[in-house]
C-alpha positions, 0 to 999 in steps of 0.5 A: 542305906536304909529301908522305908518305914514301910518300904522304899518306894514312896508308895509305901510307907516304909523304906530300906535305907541302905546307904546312911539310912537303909530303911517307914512313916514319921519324922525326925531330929538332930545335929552335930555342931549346932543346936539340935533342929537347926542347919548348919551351913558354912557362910560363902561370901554371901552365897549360899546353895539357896540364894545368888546375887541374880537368884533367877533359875538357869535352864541347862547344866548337869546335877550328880549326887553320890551313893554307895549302893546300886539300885534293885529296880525303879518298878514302883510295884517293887520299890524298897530301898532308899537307893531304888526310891531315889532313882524313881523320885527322878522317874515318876510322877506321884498320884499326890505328893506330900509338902514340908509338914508331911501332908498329902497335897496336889503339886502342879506335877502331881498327877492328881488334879485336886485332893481326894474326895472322902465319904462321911463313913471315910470308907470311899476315896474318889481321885481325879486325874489331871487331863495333861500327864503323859508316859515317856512314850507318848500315851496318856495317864489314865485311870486304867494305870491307877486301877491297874497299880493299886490291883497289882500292889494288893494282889499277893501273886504281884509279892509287892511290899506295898500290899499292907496299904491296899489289902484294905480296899474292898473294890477299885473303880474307873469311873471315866478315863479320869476318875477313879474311887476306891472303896475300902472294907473298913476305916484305914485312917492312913489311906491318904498317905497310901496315894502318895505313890507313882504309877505304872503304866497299864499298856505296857504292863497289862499282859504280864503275869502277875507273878512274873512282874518282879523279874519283868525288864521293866525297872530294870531296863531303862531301854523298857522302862516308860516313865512319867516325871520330868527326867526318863532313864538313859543309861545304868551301868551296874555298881558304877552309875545311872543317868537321866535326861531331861524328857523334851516332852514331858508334860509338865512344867519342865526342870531346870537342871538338864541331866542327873547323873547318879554315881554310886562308890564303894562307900561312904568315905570315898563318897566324901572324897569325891564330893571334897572333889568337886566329882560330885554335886550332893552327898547325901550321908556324910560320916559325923567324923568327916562332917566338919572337913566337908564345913571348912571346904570352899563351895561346899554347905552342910546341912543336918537336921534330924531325919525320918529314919531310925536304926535298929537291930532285928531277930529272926525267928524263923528256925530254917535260918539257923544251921541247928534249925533252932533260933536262939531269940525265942525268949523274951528274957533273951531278947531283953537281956540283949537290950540290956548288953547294949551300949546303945547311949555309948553309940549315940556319944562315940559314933554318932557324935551326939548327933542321935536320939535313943528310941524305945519304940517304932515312933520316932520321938516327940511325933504325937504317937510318941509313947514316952514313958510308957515304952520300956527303956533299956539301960546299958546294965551287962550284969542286968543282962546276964541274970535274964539270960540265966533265967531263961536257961542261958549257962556257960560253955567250956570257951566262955559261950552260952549254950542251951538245950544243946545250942550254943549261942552264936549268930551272924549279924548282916549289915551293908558294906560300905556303910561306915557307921553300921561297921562300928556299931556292929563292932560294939554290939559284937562287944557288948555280947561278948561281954555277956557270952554270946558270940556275935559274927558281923557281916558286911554284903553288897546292899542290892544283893542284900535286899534281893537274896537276904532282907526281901526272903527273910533269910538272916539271923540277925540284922543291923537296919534302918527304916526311913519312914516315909509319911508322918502316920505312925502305922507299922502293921506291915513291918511287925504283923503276921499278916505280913510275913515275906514276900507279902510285906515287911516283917522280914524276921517272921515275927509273930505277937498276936497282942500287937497283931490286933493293937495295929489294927485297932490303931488305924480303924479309927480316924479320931487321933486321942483315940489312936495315941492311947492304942500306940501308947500301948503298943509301945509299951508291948512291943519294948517288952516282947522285942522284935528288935532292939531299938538303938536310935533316931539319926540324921544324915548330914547332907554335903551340897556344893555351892553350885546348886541353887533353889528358891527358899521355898524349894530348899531340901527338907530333912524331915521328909523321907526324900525330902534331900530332893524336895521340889528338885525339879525347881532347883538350878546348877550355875 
């Protein structure tokens, strides 16, 4: 999976993407057998997952979906996964949603009853609530619930990752049970896409510490945990499934598909298999090698577009992460030498089929933020890479292995087991720098144990990741600032660039976009220089659908998006 460009929940910007993608705010592209940007979808005697002969919606049925990584908690407070965050989309309904082109929107299930109402100065977001929304236990939506939230998410006891949206706002104010206005201390030109969020409710939640809401039941418990969207949670059997049913008193327009059953497998291949199986209805990231298998299957439709999400490989500089307390990634020759090692071309040809995007940056190409040219590239060049790594004091040891100031250079890279993409390129770049003397140990871990003892406290050397970036603004300040070392965000690798540190917020103090593209182009280009990360590739997930799932055109799944393999699925039927 992956992460969420800025979290897994959708109420923040990034996401963990553990299973293709592990997982923060743009867009995407790409395709294997057909030109990039298009569907592939294998022709069914004129039936197609989108159209049927009576093309009339079905109340009733049964929709499963696969993944390979269990979640963390549906807590919208603490989502941060792509595999939590797909468990929510079911649970919650959002204050706004976002439509196909990634805009803030009110939907008939958003709690929201119309846009939000923003000053001249754009400096105050006044939001009403629809009178209908109720939770799964029968009490009303109200702005005690979104004033509650949003204090929670911005409270630094909470350790929410969604703190960098909020810790902006200066005051939040219940106006009457339905209006709520928030006052930020400066222009945050994001804002709107902060309110893409679900809530939690204040009456359940209200007497808990701050600092006890992580390990609260609720998100972990579906016998505890109130919801508010068109399914609520009945059943999670750890690392084997989760289901949803139906809520007969939901508020809303009521889903055609019954129950949803989320199973989870031991990884991608068998994944496949159950889908080839009919065991599953929806896979959600199918091998490239297996995608033409899943083509020629009866009753199955492929679709690959390029998606939000981009993979990377990252450095800690915290030194207590190393057993010599000393990290070998403190310079930035270093950090490019090893830019340099890597095939990264190699791994979009021979692992991803073609399929991918190189990427320079945390922008994903052609978004408007795209840097280009201004964004450092690094060709695949080892003899490139051993002169730096000489320069910055790098010298052979006796077994072929760097050593400097008495540190041999030797790290462990994690990635999620289960994952066969992640395998091989671990493998390659376990390759490529031992090419060029440095020894590289990979590291597969369960993805929830993961995100819980490794990615959330920042303890890893190195990390091999994604980030599914959940809305279209290109603001990344929660995953490189060093305002947002863990718990309070993102920046996982205790990175520190005081350059880039002001650069991101420059970028979203303005709202005029001619302005902002000429500060991310120069964030571009310091942050390929400095590198907190090397940068391998933007990528889709080819989504396996069987033909017994049904939409109207306008309803169709929606690559692009960040969950957009679940757009509008509270329209979609199962004959």
């Amino acid at each position: 999976m992956g992460n969420t460009k800025k979290w897994i929940s959708p109420m923040l910007i990034v996401l963990l993407i553990g299973v293709l993608l592990v997982g923060c705010t743009n867009s995407g592209k790409t395709t294997e057998t057909t030109e990039p940007g298009t569907t592939t979808t294998k022709p069914e005697t004129g039936t197609t997952p989108t159209e049927t002969a009576s093309d009339q919606p079905k109340d009733g049925g049964t929709l499963t979906f696969s993944s390979f990584s269990d979640i963390v908690t549906v807590n919208p407070l603490f989502l941060q996964d792509t595999a939590s965050g797909d468990a929510a989309n079911f649970l919650f309904a959002n204050l706004y949603d976002l439509d196909r082109q990634g805009n803030v929107t009110v939907e008939p299930w958003s709690l929201a009853a119309e846009m939000p109402q923003i000053s001249e100065d754009s400096k105050t977001y006044t939001v009403k609530l629809k009178t209908t929304p109720k939770w799964s236990d029968g009490q009303p939506v109200t702005a005690d619930d979104v004033v509650f939230t949003y204090d929670s998410i911005r409270n630094k006891d909470v350790g929410s990752p969604g703190i960098s949206s909020f810790d902006k706002v200066e005051k939040i104010e219940k106006i009457d049970d339905h209006t709520v206005q928030f006052k930020l201390k400066q222009v945050y030109a994001p804002f709107q896409y902060s309110l893409f969020s679900p809530l939690v409710p204040y009456h359940i939640l209200k007497d808990v510490k701050p600092k006890d809401l992580q390990n609260d039941a609720y998100g972990k418990d579906p016998a505890k945990t109130v919801t508010n969207g068109p399914w609520k949670w009945t059943e999670w059997k750890q690392k084997q499934y989760l289901t949803f049913d139906a809520d007969p008193s939901y508020w809303g327009q009521k889903p055609h598909i019954q129950k949803v059953v989320y199973k989870i497998y031991a990884d991608q291949n068998t994944e496949v298999q159950a889908l080839m199986k009919g065991d599953v209805d929806l896979t959600q990231a199918i091998p490239v090698t297996q995608v033409d298998a899943v083509k020629k299957k009866d009753g199955l439709n492929v679709i690959l577009e390029p998606g939000p999400q981009y993979e990377y490989m990252a450095f800690n500089f915290d030194p207590k992460n190393f057993k010599d307390k000393a990290t070998p990634f403190t310079g930035e020759k270093t950090r490019q030498a090893i830019a340099y090692a890597l095939n990264r071309q190699g791994m979009v040809d021979n692992i991803l089929k073609g399929t991918g995007k190189l990427m320079n940056a945390p922008f994903l190409p052609g978004s408007w933020a795209d840097p280009g040219d201004a964004a450092v590239n690094y060709n695949y060049d080892a003899e490139k890479a051993k002169q730096l790594l000489a320069e910055d004091g790098w010298k052979a040891g006796s077994d072929g292995i760097l050593e400097k100031d008495g540190h041999r250079f030797s790290f462990e890279l994690q990635y999620n087991s289960g994952n066969s993409r992640r395998e091989q390129v671990a493998s390659v770049i376990q390759s490529n720098l031992k090419d060029v003397g440095i020894e590289v140990t990979p590291k597969g871990i369960d993805f929830s144990s993961w995100v819980d003892q490794n990615l959330n406290p920042g303890k890893f050397q190195a990390i091999l990741l994604s980030w599914s970036l959940s809305n279209p603004d290109p603001d990344a300040e929660s995953i490189f600032s060093s305002k947002y070392f863990p718990p309070n965000g993102q920046n996982m690798g205790w990175y520190k660039n005081e350059t880039l540190d002001k650069l991101w917020v420059e970028g979203y103090s303005t709202t005029d976009q001619t302005k902002r593209k000429e500060i991310y182009k120069q964030i571009g280009k310091e942050i390929s220089t400095n590198l907190p990360y090397v940068f391998l590739y933007q990528y889709g997930l080819p989504e396996g659908i069987s033909t017994k799932i049904h939409y109207k055109e306008d309803d169709r799944p929606e690559p692009s998006l960040a969950y957009g393999y679940f757009f509008h699925i509270i329209n979609w039927w199962v004959e």
